[in-house]
DRENPA-3360 file (N, C-alpha, C; in nm, 2 decimals, always signed):
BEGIN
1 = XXXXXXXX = +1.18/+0.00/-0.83/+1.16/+0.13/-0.78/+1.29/+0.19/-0.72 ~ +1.30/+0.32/-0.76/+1.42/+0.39/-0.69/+1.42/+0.40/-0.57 ~ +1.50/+0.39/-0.52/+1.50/+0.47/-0.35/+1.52/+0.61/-0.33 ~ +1.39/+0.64/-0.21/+1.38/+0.81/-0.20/+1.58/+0.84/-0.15 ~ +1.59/+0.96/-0.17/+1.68/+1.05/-0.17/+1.61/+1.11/-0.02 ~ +1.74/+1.10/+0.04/+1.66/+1.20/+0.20/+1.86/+1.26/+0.20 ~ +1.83/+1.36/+0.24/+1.91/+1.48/+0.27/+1.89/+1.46/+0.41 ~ +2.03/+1.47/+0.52/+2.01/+1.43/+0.66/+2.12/+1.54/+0.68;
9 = XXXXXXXX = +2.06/+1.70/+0.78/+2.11/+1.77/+0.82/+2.16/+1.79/+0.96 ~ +2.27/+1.71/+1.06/+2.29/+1.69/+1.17/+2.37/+1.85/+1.25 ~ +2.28/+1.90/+1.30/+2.34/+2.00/+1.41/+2.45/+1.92/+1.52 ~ +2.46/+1.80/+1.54/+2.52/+1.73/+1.65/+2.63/+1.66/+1.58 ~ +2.72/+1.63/+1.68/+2.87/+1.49/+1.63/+2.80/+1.41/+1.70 ~ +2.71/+1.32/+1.63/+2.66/+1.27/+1.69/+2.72/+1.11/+1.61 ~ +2.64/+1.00/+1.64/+2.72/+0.90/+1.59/+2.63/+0.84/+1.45 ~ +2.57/+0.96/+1.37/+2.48/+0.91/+1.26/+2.40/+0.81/+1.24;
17 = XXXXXXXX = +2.35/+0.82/+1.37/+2.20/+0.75/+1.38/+2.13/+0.77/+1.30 ~ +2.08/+0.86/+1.23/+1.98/+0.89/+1.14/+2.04/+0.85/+1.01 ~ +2.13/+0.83/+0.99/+2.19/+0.80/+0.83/+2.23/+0.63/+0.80 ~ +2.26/+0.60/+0.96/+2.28/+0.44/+0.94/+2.12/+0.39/+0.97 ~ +2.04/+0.42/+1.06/+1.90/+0.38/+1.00/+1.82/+0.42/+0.86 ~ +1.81/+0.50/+0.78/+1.77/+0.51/+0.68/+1.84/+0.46/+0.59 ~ +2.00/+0.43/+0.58/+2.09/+0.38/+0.48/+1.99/+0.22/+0.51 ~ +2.02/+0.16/+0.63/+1.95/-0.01/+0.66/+1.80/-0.03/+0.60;
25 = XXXXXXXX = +1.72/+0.10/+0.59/+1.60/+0.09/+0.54/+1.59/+0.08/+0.36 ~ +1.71/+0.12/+0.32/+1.72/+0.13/+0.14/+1.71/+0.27/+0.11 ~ +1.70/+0.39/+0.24/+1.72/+0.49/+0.17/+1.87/+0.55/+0.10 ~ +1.83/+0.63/+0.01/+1.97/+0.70/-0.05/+2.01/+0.79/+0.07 ~ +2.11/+0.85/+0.11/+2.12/+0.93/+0.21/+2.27/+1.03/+0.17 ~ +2.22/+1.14/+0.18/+2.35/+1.22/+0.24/+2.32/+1.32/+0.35 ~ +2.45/+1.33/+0.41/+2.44/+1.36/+0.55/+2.55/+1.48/+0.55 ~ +2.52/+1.62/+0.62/+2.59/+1.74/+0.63/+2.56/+1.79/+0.76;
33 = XXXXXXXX = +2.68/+1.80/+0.75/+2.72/+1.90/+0.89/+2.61/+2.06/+0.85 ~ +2.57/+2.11/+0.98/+2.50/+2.16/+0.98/+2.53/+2.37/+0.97 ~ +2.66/+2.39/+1.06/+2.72/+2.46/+1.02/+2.75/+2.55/+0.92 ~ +2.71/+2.65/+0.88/+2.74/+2.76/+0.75/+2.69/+2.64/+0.69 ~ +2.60/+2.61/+0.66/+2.54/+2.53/+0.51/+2.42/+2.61/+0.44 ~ +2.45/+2.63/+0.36/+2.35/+2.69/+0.30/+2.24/+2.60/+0.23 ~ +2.14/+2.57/+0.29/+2.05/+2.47/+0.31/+1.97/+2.45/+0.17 ~ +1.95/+2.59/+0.14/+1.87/+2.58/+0.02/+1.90/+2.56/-0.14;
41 = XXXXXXXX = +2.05/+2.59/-0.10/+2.15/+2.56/-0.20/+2.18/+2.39/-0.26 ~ +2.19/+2.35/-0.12/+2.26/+2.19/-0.14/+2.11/+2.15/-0.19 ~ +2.00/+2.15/-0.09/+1.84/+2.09/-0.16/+1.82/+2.14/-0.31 ~ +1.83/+2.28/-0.33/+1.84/+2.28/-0.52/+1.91/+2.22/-0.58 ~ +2.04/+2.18/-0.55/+2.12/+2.08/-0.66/+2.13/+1.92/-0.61 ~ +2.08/+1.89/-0.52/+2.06/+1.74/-0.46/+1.93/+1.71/-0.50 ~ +1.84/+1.78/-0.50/+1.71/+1.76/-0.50/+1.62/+1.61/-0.42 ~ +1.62/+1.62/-0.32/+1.65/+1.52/-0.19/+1.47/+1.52/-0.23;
49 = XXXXXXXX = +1.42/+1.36/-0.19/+1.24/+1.32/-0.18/+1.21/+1.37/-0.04 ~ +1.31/+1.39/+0.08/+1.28/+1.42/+0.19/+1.39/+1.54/+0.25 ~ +1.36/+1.64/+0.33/+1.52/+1.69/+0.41/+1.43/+1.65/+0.56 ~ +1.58/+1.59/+0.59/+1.57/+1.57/+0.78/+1.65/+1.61/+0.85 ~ +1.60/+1.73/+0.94/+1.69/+1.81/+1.00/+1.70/+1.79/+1.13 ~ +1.77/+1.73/+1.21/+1.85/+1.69/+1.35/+1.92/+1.82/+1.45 ~ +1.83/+1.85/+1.49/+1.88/+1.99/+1.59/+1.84/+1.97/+1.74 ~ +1.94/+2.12/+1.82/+1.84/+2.11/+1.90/+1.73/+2.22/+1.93;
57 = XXXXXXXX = +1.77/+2.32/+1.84/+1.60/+2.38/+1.83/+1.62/+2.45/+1.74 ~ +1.54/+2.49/+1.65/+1.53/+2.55/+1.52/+1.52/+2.70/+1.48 ~ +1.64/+2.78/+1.46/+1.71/+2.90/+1.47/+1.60/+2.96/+1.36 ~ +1.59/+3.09/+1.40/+1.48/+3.15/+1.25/+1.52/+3.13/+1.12 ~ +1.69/+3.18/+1.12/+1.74/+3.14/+1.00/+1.69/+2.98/+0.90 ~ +1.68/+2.90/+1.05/+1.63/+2.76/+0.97/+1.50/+2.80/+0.92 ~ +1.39/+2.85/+1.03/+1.25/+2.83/+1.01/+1.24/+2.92/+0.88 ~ +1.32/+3.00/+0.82/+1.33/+3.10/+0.72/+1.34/+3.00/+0.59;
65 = XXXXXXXX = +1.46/+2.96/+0.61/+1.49/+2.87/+0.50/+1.42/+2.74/+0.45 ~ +1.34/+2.64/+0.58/+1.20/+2.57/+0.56/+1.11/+2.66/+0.44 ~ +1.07/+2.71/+0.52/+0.95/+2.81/+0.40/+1.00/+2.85/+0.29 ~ +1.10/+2.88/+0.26/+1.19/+2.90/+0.11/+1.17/+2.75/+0.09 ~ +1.21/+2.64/+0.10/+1.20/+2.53/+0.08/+1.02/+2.46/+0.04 ~ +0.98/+2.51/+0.14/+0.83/+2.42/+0.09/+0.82/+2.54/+0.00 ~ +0.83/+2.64/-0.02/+0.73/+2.74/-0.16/+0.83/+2.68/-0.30 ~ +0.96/+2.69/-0.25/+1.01/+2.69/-0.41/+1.11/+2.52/-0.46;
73 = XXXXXXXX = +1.11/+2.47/-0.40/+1.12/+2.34/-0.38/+1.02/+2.19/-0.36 ~ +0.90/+2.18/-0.30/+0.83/+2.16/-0.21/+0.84/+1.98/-0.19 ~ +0.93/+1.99/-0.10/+0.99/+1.88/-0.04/+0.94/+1.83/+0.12 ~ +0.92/+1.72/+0.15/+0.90/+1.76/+0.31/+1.03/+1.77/+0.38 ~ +0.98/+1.82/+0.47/+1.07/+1.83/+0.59/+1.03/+1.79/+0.73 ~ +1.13/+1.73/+0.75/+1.12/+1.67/+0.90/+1.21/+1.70/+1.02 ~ +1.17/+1.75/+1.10/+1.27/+1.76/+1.20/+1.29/+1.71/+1.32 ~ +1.38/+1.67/+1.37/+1.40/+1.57/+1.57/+1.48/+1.64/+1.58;
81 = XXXXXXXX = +1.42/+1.73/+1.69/+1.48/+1.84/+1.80/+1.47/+1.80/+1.94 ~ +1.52/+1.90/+2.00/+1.51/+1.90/+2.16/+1.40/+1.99/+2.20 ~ +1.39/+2.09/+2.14/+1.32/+2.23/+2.23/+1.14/+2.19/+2.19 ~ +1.14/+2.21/+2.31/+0.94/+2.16/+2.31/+0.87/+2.21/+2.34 ~ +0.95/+2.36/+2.37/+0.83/+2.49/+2.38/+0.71/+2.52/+2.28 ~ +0.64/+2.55/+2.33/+0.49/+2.56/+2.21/+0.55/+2.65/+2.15 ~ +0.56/+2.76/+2.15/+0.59/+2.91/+2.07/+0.70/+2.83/+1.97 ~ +0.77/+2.76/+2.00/+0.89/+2.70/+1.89/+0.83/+2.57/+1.81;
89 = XXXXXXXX = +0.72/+2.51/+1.84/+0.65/+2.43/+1.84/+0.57/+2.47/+1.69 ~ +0.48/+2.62/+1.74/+0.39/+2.68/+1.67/+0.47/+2.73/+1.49 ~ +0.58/+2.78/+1.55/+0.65/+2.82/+1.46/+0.70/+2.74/+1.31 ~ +0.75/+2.63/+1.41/+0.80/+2.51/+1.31/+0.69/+2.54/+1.26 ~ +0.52/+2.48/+1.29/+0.45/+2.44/+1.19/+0.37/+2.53/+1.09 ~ +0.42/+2.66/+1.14/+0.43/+2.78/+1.04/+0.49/+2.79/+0.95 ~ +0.65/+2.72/+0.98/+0.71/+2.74/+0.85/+0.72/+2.59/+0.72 ~ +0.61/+2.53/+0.77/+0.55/+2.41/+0.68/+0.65/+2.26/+0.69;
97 = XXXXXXXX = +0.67/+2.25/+0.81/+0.74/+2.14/+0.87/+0.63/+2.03/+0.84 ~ +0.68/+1.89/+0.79/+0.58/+1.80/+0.75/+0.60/+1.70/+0.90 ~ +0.67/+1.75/+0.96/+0.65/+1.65/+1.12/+0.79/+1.71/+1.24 ~ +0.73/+1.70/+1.32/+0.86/+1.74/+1.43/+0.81/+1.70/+1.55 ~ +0.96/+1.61/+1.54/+0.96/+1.50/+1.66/+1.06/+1.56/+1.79 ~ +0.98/+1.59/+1.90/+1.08/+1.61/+2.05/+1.16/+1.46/+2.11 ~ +1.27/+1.52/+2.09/+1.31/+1.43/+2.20/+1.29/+1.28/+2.14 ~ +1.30/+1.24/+2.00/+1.24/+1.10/+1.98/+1.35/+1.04/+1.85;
105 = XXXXXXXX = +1.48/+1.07/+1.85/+1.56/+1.04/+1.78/+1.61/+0.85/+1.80 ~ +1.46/+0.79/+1.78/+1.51/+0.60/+1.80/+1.51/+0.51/+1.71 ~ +1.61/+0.47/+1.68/+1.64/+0.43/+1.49/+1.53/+0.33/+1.46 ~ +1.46/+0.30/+1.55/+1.36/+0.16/+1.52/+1.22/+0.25/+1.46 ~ +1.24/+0.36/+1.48/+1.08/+0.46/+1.46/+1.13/+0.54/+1.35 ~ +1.27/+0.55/+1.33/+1.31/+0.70/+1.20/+1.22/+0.67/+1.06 ~ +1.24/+0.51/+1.04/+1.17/+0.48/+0.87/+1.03/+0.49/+0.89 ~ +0.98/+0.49/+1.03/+0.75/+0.50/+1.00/+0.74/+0.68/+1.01;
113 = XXXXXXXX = +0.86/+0.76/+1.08/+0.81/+0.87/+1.11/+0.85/+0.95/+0.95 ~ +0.96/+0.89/+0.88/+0.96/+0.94/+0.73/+0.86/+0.94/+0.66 ~ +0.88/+0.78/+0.65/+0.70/+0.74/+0.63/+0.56/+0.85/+0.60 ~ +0.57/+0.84/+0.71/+0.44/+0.93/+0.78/+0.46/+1.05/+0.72 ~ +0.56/+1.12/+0.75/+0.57/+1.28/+0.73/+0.57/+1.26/+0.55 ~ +0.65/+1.19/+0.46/+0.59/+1.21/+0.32/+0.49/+1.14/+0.28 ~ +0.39/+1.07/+0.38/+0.24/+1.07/+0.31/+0.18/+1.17/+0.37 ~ +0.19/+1.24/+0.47/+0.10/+1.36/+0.48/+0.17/+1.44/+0.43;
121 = XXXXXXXX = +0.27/+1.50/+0.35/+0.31/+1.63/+0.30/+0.25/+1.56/+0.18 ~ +0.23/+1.43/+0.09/+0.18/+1.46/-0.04/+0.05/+1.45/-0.01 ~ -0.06/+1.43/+0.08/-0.20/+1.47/+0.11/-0.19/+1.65/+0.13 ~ -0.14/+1.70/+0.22/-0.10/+1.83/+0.23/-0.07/+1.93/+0.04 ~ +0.00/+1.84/-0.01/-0.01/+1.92/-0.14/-0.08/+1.92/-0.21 ~ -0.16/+1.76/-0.24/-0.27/+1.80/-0.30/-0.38/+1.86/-0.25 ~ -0.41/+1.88/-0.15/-0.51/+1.96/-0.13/-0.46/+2.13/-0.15 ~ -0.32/+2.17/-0.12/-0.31/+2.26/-0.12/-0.34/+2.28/-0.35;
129 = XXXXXXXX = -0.29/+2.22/-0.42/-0.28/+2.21/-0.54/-0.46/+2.21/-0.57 ~ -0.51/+2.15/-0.52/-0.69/+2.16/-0.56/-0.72/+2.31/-0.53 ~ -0.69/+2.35/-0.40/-0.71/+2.45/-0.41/-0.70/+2.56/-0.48 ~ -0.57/+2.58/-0.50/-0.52/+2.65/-0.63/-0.59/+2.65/-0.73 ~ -0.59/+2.54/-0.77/-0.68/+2.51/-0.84/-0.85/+2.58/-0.86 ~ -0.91/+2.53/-0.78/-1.02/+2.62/-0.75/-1.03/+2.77/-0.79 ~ -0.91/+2.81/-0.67/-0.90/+2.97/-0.70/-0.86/+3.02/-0.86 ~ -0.80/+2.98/-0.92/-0.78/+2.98/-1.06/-0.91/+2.98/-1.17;
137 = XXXXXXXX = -0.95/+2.84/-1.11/-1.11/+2.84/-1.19/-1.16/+2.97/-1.16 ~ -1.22/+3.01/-1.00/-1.28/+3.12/-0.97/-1.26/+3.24/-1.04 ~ -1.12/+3.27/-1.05/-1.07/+3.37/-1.10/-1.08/+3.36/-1.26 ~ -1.10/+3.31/-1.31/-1.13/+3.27/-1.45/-1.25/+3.34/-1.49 ~ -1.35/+3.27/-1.35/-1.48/+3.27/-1.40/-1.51/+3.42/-1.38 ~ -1.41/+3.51/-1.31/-1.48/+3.67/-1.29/-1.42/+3.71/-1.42 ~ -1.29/+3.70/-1.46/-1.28/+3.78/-1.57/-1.37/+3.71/-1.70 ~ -1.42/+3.56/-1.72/-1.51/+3.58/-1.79/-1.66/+3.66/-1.80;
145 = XXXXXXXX = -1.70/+3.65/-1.66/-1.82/+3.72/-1.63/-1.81/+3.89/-1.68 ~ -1.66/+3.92/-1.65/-1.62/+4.08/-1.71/-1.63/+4.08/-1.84 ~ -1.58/+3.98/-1.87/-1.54/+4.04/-2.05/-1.72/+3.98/-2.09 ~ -1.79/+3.97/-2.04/-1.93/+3.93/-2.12/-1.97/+4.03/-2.09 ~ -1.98/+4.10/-1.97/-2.02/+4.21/-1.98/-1.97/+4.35/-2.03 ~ -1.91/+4.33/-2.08/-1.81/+4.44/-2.18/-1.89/+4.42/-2.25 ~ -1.87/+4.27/-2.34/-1.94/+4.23/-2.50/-2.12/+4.27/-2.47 ~ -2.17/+4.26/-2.37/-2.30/+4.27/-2.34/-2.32/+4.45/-2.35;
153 = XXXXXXXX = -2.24/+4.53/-2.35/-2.26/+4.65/-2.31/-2.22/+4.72/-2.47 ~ -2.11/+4.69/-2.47/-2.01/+4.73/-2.65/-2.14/+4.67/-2.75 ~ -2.15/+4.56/-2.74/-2.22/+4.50/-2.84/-2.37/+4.45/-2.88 ~ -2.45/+4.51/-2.74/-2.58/+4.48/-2.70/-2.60/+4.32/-2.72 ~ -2.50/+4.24/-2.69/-2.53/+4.10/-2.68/-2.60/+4.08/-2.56 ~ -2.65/+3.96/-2.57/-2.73/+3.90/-2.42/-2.63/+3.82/-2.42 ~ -2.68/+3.73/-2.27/-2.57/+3.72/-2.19/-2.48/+3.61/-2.31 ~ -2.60/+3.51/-2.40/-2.58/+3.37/-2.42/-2.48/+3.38/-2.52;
161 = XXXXXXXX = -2.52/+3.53/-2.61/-2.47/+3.56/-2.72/-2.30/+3.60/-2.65 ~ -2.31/+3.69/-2.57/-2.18/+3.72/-2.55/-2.08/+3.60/-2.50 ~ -2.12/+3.53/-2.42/-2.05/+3.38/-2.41/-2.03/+3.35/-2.53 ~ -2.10/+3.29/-2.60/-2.05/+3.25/-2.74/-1.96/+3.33/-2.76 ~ -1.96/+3.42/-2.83/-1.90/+3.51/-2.90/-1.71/+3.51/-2.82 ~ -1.75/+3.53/-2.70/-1.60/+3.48/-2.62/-1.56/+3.38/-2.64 ~ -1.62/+3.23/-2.63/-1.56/+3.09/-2.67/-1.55/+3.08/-2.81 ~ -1.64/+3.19/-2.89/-1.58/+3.15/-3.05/-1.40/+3.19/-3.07;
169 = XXXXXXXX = -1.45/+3.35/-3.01/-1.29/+3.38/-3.01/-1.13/+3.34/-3.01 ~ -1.19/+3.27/-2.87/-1.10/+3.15/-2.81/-1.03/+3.07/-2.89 ~ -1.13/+2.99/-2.91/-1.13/+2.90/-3.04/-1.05/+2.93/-3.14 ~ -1.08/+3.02/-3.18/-1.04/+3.09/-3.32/-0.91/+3.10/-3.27 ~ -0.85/+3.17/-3.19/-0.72/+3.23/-3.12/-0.63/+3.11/-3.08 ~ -0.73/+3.00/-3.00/-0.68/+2.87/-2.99/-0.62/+2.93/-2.83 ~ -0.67/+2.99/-2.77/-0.61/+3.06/-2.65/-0.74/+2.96/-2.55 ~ -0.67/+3.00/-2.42/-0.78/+2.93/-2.31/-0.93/+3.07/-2.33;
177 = XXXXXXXX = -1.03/+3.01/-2.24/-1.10/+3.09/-2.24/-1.08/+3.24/-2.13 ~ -1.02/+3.18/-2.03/-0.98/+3.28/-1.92/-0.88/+3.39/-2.03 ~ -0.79/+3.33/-2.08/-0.69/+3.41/-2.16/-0.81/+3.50/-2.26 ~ -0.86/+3.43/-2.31/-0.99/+3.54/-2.39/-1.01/+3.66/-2.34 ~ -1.10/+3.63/-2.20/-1.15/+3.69/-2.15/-1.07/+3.85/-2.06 ~ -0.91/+3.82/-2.05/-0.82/+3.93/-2.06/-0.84/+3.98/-2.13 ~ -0.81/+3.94/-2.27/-0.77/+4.02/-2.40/-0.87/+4.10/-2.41 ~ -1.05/+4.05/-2.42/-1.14/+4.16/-2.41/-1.07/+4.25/-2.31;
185 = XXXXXXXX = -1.11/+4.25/-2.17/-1.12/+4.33/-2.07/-0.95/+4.44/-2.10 ~ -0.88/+4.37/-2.17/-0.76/+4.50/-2.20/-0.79/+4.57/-2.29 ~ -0.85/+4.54/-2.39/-0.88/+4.58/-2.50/-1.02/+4.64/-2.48 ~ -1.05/+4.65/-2.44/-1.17/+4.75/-2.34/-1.15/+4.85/-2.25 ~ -1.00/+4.79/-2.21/-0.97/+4.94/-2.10/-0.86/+5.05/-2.18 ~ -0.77/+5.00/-2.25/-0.73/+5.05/-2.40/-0.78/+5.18/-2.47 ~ -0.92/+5.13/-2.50/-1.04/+5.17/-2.58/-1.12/+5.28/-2.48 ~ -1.09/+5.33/-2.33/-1.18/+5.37/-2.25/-1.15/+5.55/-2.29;
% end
């Protein structure tokens, strides 16, 4: 098995605590000064299994760039900060932080709290992916329900008949059925 890739972004000169415990753990690590880095940049061409970001409180610009990160990357992220205000608290986990630890930077805990934060970001995505999911089906199922009733109205089909007639199509076209079910309802509004 490979070893995860974790990306370790240090706001501090600090003495790389977080890179000498995860290097001892077998992770892969690279470590960046935190500084003018363009965060979303180095994560698209590193393509890191984790980013860990070491601050002491998380500037919008960051919480901006997290959320660019979990939508178009979707990596976890972890942060050990200082600032333990709720309002900053709230925020982080708005911007889809997979864990943020106050005040708790202790090399004996860095490899369970990684741990932890990428088994709940991949619980976290599948559920968010089911869902999608769902909504997709859902949305399938209205524009099928539309284009039958097109074919039920154009073609005096009942309901059973116009279903068919849409899954023959399909078929025939080799298209999904949701994809069918467009082409009627365009080709219906086309025709209006």
């Amino acid at each position: 098995m490979t070893p995860l890739k974790v990306l370790v972004v240090d706001e501090f000169d600090s003495d790389l605590v977080l890179e000498q415990s995860l290097s001892q753990h077998g992770y892969q690590v690279a470590t960046l000064k935190l500084q003018n880095l363009n965060l979303l940049e180095v994560v698209k061409s590193l393509q890191p299994d984790a980013v860990v970001l070491n601050l002491y409180a998380p500037s919008e610009k960051i919480l901006e760039m997290i959320l660019t990160i979990n939508h178009e990357h979707s990596v976890p992220v972890i942060v050990f900060a200082e600032d333990q205000q709720t309002e900053t608290i709230n925020k982080v986990i708005k911007a889809g932080v997979s864990a943020y630890i106050v005040d708790g930077l202790e090399p004996r805990r860095v490899k369970a709290i990684i741990d932890v934060a990428i088994a709940r970001f991949k619980a976290q995505k599948a559920l968010k992916d089911e869902l999608q999911k769902t909504k997709n089906q859902l949305e399938e199922r209205k524009l099928v329900d539309r284009a039958k009733a097109i074919l039920i109205k154009s073609k005096n089909y009942n309901e059973d008949q116009a279903y068919h007639a849409l899954r023959k199509l399909a078929m025939d076209r080799k298209v999904s059925l949701g994809e069918m079910a467009k082409n009627v309802i365009t080709m219906a509004e086309l025709f209006k």
